[in-house]
C-alpha positions as a Python dict, from the first residue, in 0.01 Angstrom:
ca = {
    (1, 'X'): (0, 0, 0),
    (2, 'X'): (-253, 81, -241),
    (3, 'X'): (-320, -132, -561),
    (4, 'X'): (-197, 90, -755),
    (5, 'X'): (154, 100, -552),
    (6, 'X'): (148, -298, -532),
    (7, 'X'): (140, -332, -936),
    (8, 'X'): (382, -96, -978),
    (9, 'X'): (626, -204, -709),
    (10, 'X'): (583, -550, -809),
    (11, 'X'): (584, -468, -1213),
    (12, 'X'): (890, -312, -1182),
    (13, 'X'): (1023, -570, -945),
    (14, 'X'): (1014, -824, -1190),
    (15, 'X'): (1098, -611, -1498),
    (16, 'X'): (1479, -558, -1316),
    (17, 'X'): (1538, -826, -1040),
    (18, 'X'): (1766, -1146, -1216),
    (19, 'X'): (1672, -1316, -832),
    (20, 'X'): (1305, -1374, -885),
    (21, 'X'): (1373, -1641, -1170),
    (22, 'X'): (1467, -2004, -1162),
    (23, 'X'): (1822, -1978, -1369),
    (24, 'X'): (1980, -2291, -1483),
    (25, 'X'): (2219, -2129, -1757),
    (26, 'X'): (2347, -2418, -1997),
    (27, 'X'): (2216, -2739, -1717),
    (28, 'X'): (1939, -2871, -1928),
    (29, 'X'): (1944, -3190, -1742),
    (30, 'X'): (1861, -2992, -1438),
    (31, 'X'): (1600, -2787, -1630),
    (32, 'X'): (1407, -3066, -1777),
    (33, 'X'): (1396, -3232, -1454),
    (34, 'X'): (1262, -2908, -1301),
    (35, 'X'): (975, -2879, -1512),
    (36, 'X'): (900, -3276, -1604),
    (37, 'X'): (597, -3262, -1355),
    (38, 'X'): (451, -2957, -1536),
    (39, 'X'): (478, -3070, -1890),
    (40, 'X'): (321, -3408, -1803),
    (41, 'X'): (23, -3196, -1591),
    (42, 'X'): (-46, -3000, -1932),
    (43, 'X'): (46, -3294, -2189),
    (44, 'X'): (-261, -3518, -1977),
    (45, 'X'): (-519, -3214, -1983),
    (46, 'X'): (-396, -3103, -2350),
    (47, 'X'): (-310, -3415, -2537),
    (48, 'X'): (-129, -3386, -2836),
    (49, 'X'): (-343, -3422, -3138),
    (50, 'X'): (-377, -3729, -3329),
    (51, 'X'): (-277, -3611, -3664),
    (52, 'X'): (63, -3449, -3544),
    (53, 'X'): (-25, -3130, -3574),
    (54, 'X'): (136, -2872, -3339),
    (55, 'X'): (-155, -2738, -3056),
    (56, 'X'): (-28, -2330, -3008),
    (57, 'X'): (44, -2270, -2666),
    (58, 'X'): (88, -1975, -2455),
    (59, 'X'): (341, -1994, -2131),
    (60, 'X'): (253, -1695, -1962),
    (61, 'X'): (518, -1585, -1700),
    (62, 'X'): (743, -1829, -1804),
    (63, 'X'): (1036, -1686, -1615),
    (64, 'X'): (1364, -1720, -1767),
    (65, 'X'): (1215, -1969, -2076),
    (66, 'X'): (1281, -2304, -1974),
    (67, 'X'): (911, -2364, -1907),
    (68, 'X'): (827, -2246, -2278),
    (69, 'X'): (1139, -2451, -2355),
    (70, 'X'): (1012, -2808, -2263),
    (71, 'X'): (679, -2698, -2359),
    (72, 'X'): (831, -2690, -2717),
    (73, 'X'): (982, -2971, -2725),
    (74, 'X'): (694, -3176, -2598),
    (75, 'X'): (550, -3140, -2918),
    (76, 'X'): (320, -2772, -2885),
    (77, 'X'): (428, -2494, -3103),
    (78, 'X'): (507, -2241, -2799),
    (79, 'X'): (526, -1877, -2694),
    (80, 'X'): (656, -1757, -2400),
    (81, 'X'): (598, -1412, -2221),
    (82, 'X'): (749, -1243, -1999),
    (83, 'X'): (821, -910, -1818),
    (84, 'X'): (1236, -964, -1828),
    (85, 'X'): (1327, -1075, -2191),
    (86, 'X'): (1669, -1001, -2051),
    (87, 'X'): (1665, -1327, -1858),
    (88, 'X'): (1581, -1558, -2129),
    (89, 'X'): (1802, -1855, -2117),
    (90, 'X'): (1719, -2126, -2370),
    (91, 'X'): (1878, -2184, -2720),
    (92, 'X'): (1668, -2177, -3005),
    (93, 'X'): (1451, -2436, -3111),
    (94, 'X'): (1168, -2517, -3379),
    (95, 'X'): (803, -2419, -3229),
    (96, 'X'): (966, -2203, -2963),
    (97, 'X'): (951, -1799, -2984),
    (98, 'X'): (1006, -1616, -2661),
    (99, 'X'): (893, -1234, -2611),
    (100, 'X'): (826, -965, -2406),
    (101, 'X'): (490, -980, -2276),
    (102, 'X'): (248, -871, -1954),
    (103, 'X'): (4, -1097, -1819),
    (104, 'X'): (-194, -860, -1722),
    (105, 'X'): (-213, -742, -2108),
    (106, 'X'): (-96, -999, -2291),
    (107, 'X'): (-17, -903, -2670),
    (108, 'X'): (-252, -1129, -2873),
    (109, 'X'): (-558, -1164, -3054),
    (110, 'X'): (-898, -1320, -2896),
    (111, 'X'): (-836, -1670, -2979),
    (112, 'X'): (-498, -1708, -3054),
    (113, 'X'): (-346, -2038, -2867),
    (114, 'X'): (-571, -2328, -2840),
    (115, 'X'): (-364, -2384, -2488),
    (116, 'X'): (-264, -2162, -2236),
    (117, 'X'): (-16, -2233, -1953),
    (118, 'X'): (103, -1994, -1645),
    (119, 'X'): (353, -2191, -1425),
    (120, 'X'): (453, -2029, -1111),
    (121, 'X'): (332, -1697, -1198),
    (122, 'X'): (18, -1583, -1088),
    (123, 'X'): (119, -1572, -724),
    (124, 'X'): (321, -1317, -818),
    (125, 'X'): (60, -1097, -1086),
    (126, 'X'): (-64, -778, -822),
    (127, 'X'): (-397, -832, -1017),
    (128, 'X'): (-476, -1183, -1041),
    (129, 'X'): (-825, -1186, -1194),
    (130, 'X'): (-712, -964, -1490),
    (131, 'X'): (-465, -1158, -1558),
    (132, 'X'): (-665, -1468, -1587),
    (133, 'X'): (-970, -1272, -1814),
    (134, 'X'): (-656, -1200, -2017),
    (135, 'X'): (-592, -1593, -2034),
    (136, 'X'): (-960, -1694, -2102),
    (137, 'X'): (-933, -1382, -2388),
    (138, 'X'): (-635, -1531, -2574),
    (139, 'X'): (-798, -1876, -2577),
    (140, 'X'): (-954, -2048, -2823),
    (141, 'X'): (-1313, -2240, -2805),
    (142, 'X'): (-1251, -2564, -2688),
    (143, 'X'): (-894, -2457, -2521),
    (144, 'X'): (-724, -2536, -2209),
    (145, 'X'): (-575, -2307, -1947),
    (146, 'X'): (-360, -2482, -1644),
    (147, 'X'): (-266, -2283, -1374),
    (148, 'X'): (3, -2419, -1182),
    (149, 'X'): (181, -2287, -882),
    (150, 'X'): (193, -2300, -467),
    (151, 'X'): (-125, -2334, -246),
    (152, 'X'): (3, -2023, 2),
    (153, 'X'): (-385, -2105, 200),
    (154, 'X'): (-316, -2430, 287),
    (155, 'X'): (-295, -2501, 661),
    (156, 'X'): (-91, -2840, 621),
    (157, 'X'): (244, -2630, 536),
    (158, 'X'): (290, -2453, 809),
    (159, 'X'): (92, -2773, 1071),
    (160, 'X'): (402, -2943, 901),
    (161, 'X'): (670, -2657, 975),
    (162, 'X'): (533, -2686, 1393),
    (163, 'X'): (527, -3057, 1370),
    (164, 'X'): (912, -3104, 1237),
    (165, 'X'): (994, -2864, 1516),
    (166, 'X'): (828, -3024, 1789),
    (167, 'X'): (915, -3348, 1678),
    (168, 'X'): (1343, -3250, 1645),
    (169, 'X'): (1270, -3000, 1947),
    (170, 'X'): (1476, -2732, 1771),
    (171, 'X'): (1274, -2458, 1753),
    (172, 'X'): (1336, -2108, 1599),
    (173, 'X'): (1200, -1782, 1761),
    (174, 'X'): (1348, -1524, 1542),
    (175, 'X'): (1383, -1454, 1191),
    (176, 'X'): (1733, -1362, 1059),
    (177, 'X'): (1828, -1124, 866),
    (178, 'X'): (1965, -1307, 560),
    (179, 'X'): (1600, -1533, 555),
    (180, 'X'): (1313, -1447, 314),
    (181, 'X'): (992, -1373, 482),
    (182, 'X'): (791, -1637, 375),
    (183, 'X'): (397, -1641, 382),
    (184, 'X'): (366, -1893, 642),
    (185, 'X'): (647, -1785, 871),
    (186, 'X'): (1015, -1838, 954),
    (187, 'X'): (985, -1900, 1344),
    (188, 'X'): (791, -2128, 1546),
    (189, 'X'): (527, -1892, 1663),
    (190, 'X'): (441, -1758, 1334),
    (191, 'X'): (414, -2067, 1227),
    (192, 'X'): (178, -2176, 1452),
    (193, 'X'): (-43, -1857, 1370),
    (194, 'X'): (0, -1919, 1006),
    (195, 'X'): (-159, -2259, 1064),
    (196, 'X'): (-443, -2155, 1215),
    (197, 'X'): (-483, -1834, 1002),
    (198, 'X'): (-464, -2061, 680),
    (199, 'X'): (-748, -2290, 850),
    (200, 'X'): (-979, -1979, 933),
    (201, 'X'): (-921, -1835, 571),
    (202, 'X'): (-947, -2184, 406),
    (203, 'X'): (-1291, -2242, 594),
    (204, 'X'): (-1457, -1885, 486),
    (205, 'X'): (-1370, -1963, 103),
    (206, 'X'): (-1506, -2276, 108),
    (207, 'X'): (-1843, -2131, 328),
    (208, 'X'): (-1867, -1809, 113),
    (209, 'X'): (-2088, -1803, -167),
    (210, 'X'): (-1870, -1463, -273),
    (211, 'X'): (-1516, -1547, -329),
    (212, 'X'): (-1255, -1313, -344),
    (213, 'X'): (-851, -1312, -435),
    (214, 'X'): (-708, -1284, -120),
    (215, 'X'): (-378, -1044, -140),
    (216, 'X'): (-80, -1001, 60),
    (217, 'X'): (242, -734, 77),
    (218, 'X'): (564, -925, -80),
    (219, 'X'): (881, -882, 50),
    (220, 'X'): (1076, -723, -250),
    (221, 'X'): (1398, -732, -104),
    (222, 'X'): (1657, -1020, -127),
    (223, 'X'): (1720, -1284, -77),
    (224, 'X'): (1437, -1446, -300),
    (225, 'X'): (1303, -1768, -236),
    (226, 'X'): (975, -1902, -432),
    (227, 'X'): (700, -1755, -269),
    (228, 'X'): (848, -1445, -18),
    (229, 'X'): (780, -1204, -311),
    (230, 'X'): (442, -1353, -396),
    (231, 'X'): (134, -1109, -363),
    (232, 'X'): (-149, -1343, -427),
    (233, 'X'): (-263, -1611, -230),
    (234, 'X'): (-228, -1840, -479),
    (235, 'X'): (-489, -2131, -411),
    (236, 'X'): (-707, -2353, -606),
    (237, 'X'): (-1026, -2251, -463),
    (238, 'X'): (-1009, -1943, -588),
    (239, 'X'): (-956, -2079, -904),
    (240, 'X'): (-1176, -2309, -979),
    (241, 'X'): (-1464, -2068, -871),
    (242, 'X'): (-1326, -1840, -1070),
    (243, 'X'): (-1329, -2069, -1364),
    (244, 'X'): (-1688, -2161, -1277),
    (245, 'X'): (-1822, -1819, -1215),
    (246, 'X'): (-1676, -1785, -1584),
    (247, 'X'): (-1849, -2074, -1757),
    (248, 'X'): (-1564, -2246, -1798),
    (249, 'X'): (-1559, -2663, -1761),
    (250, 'X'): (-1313, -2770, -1455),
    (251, 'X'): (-1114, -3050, -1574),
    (252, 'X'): (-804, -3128, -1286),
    (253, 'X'): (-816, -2957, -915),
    (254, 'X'): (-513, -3124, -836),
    (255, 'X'): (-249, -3377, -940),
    (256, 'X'): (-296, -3643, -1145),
    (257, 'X'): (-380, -3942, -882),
    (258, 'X'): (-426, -3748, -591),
    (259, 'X'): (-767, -3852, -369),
    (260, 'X'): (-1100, -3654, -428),
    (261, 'X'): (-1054, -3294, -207),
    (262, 'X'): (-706, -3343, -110),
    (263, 'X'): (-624, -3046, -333),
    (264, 'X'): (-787, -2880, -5),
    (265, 'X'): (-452, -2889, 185),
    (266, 'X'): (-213, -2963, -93),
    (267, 'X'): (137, -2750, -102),
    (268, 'X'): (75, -2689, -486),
    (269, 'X'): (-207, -2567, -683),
    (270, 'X'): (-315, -2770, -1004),
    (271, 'X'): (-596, -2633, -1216),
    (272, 'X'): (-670, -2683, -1558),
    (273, 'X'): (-1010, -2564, -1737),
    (274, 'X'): (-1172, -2601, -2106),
    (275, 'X'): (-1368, -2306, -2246),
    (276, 'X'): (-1637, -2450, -2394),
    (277, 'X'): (-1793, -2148, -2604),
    (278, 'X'): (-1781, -1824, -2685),
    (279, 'X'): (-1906, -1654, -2374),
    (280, 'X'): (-1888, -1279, -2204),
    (281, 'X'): (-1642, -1282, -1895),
    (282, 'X'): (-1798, -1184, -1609),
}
């Protein structure tokens, strides 16, 4: 599939498929308790400021709105974009406006939000590093960007995956029909593989002085889980040399209490970054 083919496939995928979003209709309980670990990632690398004043806030991707939601009512005076404005589920709030929107040309100024946010997302943006020049565009001098989302080149997901199965002795050989195609695997031999693919391609990021976004075909047909219909291989090493090739100031690889370099093998990628002047993007 050529690039071209994957960003329109996957464009159009997520312009017209309801079963690549999170839904949780009128549950709010459910909702906030969903997204309580994000908001408290972004609330610790984007305080609040001290003389109440709303920080804007851009949720890029933000799914069916919940995200941009909570964001809101944390305090930041939010937008959220997305491909689907169909799907939006939230009621209306103060500091909340939700719109149609494309990471990948997001419809702003230079300098518009002092923080920007993409939750879940950029696993699933065919063009990953366009979409995150479009982020460091749209935010302001001194702004914060936090990428959240899986790690999908982690080799301790799919070491765990051959370790549950050896340890219940149940082990699966063949993927059914009805069962996303996940990146690391649905049977026991591909997730073996997986774990030693993830180890080699893990190792030559962190050896490479080039770095590159490593890419993979989704599976665009249901059922959805998370990650099947990801296309990036969402990691934070990618990021944060990204970030740094950029000029920008790393401030979190990981959760908040996490040891030094666990990010590393970590299921979930935490990244936030300040940009620190006006600078050209490389």
């Amino acid at each position: 599939m050529s690039k071209d083919d994957l960003k329109d496939t996957v464009q159009e995928l997520y312009r017209s498929a309801a079963q690549t979003r999170t839904h949780f209709g009128e549950d709010l309980d459910n909702a906030c308790n969903y997204y309580a670990d994000l908001v408290n990632f972004v609330s610790r690398v984007s305080p609040l400021r001290a003389d109440g004043k709303p920080q804007s806030l851009l949720d890029v991707g933000c799914g069916c709105g919940w995200s941009s939601f909570f964001l809101a009512k944390a305090g930041y005076r939010t937008t959220g974009v997305d491909l689907n404005p169909g799907e939006f589920e939230p009621p209306p709030i103060n500091n909340l406006t939700l719109r149609e929107g494309s990471a990948l040309a997001l419809p702003f100024a230079d300098c518009s939000f002092d923080v920007v946010v993409s939750y879940q997302c950029l696993e699933h943006v065919p063009q990953p590093e366009a979409a995150l020049k479009e982020m460091i565009r749209v935010c302001r001098t001194n702004g914060v960007i936090s990428i959240v989302g899986p790690n999908l080149v982690t080799p301790f997901l799919p070491a765990k995956f051959v370790f549950m199965e050896m340890k219940s002795r149940k082990f699966s050989f063949k993927r059914q029909a009805s069962t996303p195609s996940h990146p690391y695997g649905n049977t026991f031999p591909e997730h073996l593989s997986k774990a030693l693919w993830a180890t080699g391609l893990l190792s030559q990021k962190l050896i490479d002085r080039q770095f590159r976004f490593s890419m993979r075909v989704p599976d665009s047909v249901p059922p959805f889980h998370g990650d099947n219909d990801a296309c990036y291989l969402c990691n934070p090493t990618d990021l944060i040399r990204f970030f740094r090739k950029n000029r920008l100031r790393v401030l979190r690889k990981g959760r908040h209490g996490r040891l030094p370099m666990s990010y590393l093998f970590a299921g979930g990628t935490w990244v936030a970054a300040q940009k620190c002047q006006m600078l050209p993007i490389s």
